[in-house]
KEKE-3310 file (N, C-alpha, C; in steps of 0.2 Angstrom, whole numbers, plus 5000, padded with zeros to 4 digits):
npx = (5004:5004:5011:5009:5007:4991:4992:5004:5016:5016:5028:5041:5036:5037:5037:5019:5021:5016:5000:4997:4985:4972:4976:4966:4956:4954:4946:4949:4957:4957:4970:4968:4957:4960:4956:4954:4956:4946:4935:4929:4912:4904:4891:4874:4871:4859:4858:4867:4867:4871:4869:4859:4863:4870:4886:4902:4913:4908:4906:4895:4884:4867:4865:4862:4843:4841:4832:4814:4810:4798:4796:4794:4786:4777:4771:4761:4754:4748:4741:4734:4722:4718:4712:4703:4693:4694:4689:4676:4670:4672:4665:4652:4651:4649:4639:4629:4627:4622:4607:4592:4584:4568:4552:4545:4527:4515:4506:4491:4476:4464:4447:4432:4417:4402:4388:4376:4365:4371:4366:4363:4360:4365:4376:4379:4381:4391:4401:4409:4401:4389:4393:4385:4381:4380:4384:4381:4388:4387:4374:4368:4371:4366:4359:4363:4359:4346:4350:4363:4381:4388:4401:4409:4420:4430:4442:4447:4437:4428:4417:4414:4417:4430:4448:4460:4471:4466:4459:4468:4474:4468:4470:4484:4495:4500:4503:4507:4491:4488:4495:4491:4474:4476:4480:4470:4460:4454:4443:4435:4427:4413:4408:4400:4401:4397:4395:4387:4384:4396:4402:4407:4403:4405:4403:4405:4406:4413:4419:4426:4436:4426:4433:4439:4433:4428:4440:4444:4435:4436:4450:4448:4439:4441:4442:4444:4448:4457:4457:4443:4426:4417:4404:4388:4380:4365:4354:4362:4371:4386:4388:4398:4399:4411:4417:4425:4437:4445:4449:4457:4471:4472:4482:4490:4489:4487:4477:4462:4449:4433:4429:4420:4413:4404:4402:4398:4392:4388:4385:4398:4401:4408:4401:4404:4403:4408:4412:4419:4421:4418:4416:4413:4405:4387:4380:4368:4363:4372:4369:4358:4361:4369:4360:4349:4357:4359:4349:4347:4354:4349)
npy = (4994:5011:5024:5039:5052:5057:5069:5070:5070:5061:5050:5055:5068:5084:5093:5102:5121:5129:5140:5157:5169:5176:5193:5209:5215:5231:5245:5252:5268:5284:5293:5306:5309:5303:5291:5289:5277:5265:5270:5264:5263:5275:5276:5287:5302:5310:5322:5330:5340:5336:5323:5312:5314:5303:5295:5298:5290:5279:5271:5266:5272:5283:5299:5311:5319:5332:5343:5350:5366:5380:5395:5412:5415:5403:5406:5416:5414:5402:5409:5420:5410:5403:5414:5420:5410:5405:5421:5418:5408:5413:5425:5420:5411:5420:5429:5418:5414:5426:5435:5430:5443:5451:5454:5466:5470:5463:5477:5482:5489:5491:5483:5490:5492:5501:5506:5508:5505:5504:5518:5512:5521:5537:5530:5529:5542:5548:5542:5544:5551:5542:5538:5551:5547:5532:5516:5511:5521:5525:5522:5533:5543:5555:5552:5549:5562:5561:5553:5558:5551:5540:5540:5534:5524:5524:5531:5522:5519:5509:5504:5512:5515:5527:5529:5535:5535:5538:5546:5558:5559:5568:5580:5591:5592:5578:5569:5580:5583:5569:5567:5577:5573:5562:5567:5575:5563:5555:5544:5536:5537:5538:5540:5547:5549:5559:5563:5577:5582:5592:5594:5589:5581:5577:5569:5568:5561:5561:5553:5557:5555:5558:5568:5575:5582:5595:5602:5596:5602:5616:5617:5616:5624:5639:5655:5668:5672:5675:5672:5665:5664:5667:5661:5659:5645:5640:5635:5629:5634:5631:5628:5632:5639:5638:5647:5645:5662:5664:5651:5634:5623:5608:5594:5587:5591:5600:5607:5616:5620:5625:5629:5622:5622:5616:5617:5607:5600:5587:5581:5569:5568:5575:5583:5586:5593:5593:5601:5602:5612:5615:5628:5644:5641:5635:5641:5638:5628:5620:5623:5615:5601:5601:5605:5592:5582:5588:5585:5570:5568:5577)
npz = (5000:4998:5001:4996:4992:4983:4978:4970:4960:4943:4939:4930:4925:4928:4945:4948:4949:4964:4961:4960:4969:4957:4953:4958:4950:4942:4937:4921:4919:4915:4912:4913:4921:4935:4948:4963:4978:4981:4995:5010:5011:5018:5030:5027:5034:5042:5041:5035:5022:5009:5007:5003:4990:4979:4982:4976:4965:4960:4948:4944:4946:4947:4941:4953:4959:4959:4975:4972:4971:4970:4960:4960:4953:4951:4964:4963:4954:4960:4971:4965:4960:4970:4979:4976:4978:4991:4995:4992:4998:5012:5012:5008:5020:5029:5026:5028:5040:5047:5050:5042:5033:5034:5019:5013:5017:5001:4994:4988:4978:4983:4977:4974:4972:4964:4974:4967:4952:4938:4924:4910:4900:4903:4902:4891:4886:4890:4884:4868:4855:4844:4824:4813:4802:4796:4789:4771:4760:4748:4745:4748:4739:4727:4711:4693:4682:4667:4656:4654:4654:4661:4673:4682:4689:4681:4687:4694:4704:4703:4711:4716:4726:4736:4736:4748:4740:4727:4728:4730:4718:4708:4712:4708:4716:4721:4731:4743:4742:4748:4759:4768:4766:4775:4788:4791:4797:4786:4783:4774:4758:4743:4728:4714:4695:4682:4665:4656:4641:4638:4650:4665:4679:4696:4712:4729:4744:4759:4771:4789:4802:4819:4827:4819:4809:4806:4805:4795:4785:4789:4783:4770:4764:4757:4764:4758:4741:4726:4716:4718:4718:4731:4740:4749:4752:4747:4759:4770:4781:4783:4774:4758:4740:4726:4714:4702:4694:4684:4669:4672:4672:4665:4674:4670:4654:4642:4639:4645:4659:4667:4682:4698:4712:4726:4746:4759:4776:4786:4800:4800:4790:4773:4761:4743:4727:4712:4698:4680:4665:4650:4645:4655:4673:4677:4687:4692:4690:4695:4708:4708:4709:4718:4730:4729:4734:4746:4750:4753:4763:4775)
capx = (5000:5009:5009:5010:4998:4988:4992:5010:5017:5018:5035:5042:5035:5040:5028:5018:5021:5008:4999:4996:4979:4971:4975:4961:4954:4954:4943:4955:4955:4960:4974:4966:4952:4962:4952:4956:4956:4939:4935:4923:4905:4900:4882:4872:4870:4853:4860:4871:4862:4872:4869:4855:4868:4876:4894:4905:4918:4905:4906:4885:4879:4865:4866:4853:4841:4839:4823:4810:4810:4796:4799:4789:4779:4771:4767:4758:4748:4743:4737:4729:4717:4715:4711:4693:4691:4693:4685:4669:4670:4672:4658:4647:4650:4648:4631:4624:4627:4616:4597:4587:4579:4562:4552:4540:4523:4512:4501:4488:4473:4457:4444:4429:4410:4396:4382:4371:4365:4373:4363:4364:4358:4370:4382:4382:4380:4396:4404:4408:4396:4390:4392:4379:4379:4385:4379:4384:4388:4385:4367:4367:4375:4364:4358:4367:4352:4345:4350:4371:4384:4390:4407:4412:4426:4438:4447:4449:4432:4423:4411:4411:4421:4436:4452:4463:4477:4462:4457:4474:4477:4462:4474:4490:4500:4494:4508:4503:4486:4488:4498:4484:4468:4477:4481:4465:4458:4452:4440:4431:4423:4409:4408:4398:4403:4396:4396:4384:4388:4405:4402:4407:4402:4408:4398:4409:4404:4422:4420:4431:4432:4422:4438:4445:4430:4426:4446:4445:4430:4438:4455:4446:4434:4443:4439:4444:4451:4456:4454:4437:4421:4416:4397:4385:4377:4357:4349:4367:4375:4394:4391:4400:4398:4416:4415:4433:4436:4448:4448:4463:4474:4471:4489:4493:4488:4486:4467:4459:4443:4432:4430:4415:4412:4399:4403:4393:4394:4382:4389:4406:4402:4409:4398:4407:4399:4413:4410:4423:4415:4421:4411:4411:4401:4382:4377:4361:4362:4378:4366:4350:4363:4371:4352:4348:4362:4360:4343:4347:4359:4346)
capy = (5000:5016:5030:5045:5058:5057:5074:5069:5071:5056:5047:5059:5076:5092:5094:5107:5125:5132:5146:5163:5171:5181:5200:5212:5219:5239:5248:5256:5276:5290:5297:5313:5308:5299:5292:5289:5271:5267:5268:5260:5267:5276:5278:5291:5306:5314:5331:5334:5343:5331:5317:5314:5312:5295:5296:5298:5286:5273:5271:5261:5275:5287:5307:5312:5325:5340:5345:5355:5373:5384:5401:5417:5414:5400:5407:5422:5411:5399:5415:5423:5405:5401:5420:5420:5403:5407:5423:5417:5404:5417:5429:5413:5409:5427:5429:5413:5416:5435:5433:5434:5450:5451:5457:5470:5465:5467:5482:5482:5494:5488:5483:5493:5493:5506:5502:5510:5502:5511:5518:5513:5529:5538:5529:5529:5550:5550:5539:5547:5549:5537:5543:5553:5543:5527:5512:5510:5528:5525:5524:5541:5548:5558:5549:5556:5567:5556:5560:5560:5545:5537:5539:5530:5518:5526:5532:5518:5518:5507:5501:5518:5518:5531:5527:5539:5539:5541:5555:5563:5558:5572:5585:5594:5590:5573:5566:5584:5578:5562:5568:5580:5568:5557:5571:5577:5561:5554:5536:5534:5539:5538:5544:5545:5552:5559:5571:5580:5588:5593:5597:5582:5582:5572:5570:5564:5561:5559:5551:5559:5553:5564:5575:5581:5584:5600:5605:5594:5605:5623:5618:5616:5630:5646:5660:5673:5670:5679:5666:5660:5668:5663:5663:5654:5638:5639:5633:5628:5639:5630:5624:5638:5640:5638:5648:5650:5667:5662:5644:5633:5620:5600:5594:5582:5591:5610:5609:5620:5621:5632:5627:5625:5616:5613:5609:5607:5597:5584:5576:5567:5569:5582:5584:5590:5594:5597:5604:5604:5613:5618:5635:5647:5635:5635:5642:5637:5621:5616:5624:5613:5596:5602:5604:5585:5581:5587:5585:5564:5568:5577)
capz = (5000:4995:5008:4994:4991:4977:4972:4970:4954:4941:4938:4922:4925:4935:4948:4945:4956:4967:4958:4965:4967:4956:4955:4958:4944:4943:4931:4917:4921:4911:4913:4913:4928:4940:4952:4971:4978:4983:5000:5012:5011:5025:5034:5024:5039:5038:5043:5029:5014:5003:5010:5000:4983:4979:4982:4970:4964:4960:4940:4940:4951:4941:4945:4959:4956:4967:4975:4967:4971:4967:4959:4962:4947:4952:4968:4963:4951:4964:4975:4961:4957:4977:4980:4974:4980:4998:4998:4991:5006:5018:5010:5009:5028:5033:5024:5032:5048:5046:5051:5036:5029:5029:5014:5017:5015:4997:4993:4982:4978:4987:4972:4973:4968:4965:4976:4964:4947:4933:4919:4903:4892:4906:4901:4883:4884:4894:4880:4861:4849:4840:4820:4812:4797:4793:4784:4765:4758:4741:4744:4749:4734:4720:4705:4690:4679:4664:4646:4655:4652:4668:4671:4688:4687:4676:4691:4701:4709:4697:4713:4719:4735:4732:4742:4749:4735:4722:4728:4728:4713:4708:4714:4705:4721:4724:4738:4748:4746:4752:4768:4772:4769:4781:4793:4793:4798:4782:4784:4769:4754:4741:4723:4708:4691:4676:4660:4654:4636:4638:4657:4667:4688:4702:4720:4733:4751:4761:4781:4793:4812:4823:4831:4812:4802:4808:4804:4787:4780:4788:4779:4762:4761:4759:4765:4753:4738:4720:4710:4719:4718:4737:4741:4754:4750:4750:4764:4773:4785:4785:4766:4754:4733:4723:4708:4699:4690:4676:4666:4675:4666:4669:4678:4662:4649:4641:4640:4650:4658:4672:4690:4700:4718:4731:4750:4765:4781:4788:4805:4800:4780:4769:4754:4740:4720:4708:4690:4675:4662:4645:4647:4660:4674:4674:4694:4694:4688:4700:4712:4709:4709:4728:4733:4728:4737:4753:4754:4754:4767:4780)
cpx = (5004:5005:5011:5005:4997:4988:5000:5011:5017:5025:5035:5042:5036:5032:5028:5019:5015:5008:4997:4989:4977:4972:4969:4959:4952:4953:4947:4952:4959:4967:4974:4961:4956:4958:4956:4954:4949:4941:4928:4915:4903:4892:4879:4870:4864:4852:4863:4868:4865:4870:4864:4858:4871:4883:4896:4910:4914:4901:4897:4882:4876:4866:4860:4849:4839:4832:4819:4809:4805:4795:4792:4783:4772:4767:4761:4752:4744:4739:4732:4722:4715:4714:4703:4691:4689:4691:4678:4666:4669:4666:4652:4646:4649:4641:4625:4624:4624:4610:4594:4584:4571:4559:4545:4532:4520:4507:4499:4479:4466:4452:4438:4423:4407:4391:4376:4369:4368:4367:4365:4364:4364:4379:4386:4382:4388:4403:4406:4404:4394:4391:4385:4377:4383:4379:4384:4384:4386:4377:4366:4369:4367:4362:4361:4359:4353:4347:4361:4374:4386:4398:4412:4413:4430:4444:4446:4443:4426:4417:4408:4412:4429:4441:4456:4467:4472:4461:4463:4476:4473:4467:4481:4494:4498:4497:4507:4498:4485:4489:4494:4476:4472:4478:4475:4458:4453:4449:4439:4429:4420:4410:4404:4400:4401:4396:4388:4385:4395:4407:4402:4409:4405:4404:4402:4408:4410:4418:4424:4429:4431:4427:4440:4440:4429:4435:4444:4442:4433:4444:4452:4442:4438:4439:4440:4451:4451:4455:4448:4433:4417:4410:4395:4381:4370:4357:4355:4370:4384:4395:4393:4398:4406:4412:4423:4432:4440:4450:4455:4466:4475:4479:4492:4493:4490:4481:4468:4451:4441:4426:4425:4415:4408:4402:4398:4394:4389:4385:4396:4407:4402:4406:4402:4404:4403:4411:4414:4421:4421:4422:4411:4406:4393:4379:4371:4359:4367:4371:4361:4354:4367:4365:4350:4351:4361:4353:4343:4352:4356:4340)
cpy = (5006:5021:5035:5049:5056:5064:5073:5066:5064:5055:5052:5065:5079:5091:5102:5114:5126:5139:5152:5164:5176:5187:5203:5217:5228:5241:5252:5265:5280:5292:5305:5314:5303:5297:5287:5279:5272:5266:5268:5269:5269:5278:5285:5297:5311:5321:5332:5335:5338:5325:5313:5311:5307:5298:5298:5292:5280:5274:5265:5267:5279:5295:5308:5317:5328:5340:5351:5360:5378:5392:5407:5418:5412:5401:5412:5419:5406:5403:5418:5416:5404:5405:5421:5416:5405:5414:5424:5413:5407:5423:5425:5413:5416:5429:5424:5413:5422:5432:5436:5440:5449:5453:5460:5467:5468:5471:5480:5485:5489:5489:5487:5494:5499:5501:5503:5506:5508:5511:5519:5522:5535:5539:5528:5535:5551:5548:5542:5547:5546:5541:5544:5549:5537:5519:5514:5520:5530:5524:5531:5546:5550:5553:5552:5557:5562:5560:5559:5551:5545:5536:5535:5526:5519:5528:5528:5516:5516:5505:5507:5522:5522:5531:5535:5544:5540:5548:5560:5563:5566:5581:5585:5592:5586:5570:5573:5582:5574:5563:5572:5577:5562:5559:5574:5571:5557:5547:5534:5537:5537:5540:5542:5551:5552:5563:5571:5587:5587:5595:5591:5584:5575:5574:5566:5563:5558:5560:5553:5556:5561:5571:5579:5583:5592:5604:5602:5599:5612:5623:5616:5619:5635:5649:5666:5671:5675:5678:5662:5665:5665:5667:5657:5650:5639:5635:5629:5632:5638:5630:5632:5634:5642:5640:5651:5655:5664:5654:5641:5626:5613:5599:5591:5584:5598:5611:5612:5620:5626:5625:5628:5619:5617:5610:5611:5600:5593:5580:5577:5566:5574:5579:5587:5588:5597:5598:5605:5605:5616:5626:5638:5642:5639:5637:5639:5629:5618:5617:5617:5602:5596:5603:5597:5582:5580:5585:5575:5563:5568:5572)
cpz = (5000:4999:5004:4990:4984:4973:4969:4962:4950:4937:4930:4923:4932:4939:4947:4951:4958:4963:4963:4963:4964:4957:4955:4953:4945:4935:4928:4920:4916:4913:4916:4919:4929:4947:4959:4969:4981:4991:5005:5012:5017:5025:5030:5031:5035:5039:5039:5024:5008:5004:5006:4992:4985:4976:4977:4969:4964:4951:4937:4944:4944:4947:4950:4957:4962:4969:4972:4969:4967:4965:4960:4957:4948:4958:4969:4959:4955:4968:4971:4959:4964:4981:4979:4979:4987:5000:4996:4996:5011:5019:5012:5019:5031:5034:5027:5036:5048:5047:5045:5037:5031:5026:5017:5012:5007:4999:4988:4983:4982:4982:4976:4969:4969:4968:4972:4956:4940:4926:4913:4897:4896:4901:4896:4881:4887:4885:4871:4857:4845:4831:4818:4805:4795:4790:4775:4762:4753:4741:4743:4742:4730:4715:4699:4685:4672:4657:4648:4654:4661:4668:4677:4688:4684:4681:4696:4705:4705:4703:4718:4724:4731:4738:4742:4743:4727:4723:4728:4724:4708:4708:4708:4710:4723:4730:4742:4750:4750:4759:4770:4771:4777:4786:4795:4796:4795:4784:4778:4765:4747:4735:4717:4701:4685:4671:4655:4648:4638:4647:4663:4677:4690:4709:4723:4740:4754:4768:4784:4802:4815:4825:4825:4807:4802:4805:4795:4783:4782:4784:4771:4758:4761:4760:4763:4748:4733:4716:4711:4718:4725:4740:4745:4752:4751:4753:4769:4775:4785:4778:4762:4745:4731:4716:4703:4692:4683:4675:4671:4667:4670:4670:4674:4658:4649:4639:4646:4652:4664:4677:4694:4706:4722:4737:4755:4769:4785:4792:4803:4793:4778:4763:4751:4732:4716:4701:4685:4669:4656:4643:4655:4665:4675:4682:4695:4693:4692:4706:4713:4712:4718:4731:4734:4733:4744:4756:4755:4761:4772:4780)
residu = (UNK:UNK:UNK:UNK:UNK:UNK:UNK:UNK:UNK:UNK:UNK:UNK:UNK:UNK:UNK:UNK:UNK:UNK:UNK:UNK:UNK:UNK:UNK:UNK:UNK:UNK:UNK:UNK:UNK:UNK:UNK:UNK:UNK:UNK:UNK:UNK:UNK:UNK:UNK:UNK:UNK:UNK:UNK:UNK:UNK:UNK:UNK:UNK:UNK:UNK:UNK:UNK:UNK:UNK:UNK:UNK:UNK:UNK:UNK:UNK:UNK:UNK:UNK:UNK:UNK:UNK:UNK:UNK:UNK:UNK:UNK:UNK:UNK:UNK:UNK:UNK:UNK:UNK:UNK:UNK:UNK:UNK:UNK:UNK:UNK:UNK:UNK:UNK:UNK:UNK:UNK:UNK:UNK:UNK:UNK:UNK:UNK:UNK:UNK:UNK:UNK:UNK:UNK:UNK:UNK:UNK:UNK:UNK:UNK:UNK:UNK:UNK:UNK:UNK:UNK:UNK:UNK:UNK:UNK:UNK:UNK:UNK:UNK:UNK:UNK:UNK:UNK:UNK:UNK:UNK:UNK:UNK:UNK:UNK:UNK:UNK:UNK:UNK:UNK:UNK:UNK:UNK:UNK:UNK:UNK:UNK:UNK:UNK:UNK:UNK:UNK:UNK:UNK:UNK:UNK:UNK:UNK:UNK:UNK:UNK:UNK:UNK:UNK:UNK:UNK:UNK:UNK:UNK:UNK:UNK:UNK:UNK:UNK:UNK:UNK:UNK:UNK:UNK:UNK:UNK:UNK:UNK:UNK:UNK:UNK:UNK:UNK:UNK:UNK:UNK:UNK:UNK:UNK:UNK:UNK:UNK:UNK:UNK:UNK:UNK:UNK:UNK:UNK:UNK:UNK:UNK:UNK:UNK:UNK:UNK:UNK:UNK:UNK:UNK:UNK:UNK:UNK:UNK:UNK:UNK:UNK:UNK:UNK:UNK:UNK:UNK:UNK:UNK:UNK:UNK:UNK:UNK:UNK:UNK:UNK:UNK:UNK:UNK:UNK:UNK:UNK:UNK:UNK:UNK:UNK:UNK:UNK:UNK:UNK:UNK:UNK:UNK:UNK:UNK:UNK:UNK:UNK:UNK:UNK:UNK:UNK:UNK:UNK:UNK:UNK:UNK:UNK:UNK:UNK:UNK:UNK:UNK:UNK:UNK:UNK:UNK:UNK:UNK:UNK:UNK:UNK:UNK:UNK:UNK:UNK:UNK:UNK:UNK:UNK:UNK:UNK:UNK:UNK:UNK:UNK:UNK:UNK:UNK)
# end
């Protein structure tokens, strides 16, 4: 039995030497960063303001990041958005805490009856007038004298009724017109038209409301005139007689003719009897057609 070790070399060969231990591996450095030998890590101390940063000299470490710092900016802006806030809160809780108001109480007129029965007839004399004529107008007009052509319709009033802008149209100024029948209160009016010979009449019965007639009939009768021959109306105290002294001239044309009119006043209706005559106009006959007239009126 052989007493020799088993690491002991075999007959031939060197034995081998013992090896040395590994050197310690040191991370390659710059020449330019030379860095210190490492040394043991001490205890992080919670009083140091660095303390907080990973060492240095530790080539896996990552950089630390400082604490957040806010600048005067953001303070002003948080003050300005949680400024409202907190004194709408403090308003709030000031107001609730106050004893209600109380509202003073309503007023209101205390209704009121007459003890008495009111009378009718009273109480419709108190009230405006009713009109003094109404109902269809065109009954009331004149029939035109027999033997004459019929001439109503030609101007716009074929069924007899004559509207404002007809009747303005009649006139040389016919937009004054217009502005003055509707200032004076103008409602309505009636008309019938014919000729006779060469002398061709018109009857017109013109409605006013109650408050302008009385002004519509003084602004259309003058009262003295150079070109009117102005005389009082038989058996009518308001009604006057138009008689023009020299022939005029139609507003379209250069014909001429001579000028004759009729008015008178019944209630809220102006009569009126107009006469364009080829001939000095005929008195007596305008006259006998303004009598016709008024007498279907009273």
């Amino acid at each position: 039995m052989s007493t020799e070790s088993a690491d002991a070399a075999e007959p031939g060969t060197a034995a081998a030497e013992p090896t040395a231990p590994p050197a310690p591996t040191v991370p390659p450095t710059s020449p330019l960063d030379p860095v210190a030998p490492l040394d043991p890590v001490a205890p992080l101390d919670p009083a140091d303001p660095g303390s907080d940063l990973i060492e240095s000299g530790r080539p896996d470490a990552e950089p630390a990041r400082g604490r957040r710092r806010f600048g005067a900016g953001a303070l002003f802006l948080a003050a300005v958005l949680v400024g409202p806030v907190v004194g709408a809160g403090v308003g709030y809780a000031i107001q609730a805490s106050r004893p209600p108001t109380p509202l003073p109480a309503l007023t209101a007129p205390k209704m009121t009856y007459s003890a008495e029965r009111v009378d009718a007839a009273a109480l419709a004399a108190a009230g405006p007038p009713p009109l003094d004529i109404d109902g269809d107008l065109r009954k009331l007009l004149v029939e035109p004298p027999s033997g004459s052509t019929d001439l109503t319709g030609e101007d716009g009033d074929g069924d007899g009724w004559l509207s404002p802008a007809d009747r303005a149209e009649t006139f040389g100024d016919s937009e004054q017109m217009f502005v003055r029948m509707l200032g004076n209160g103008f409602r309505r009016a009636a008309t019938v038209r014919w000729k006779t010979g060469e002398d061709v009449y018109q009857v017109m019965l013109v409605q006013y409301v109650p408050e302008s007639v009385v002004q519509a009939i003084t602004g259309t009768v003058p009262s003295a005139s150079a070109d009117m021959d102005v005389s009082k109306f038989p058996g009518n105290d308001e009604g006057v007689l138009l008689l023009a002294k020299q022939p005029y001239t139609y507003a379209r044309s250069t014909e001429t003719y001579h000028y004759g009119e009729a008015l008178a006043r019944k209630g809220t209706v102006l009569m009126t009897v107009q006469v364009y005559a080829e001939k000095p106009v005929d008195r007596a006959q305008l006259e006998d057609i303004a009598k016709r007239q008024w007498e279907r009126l009273a």
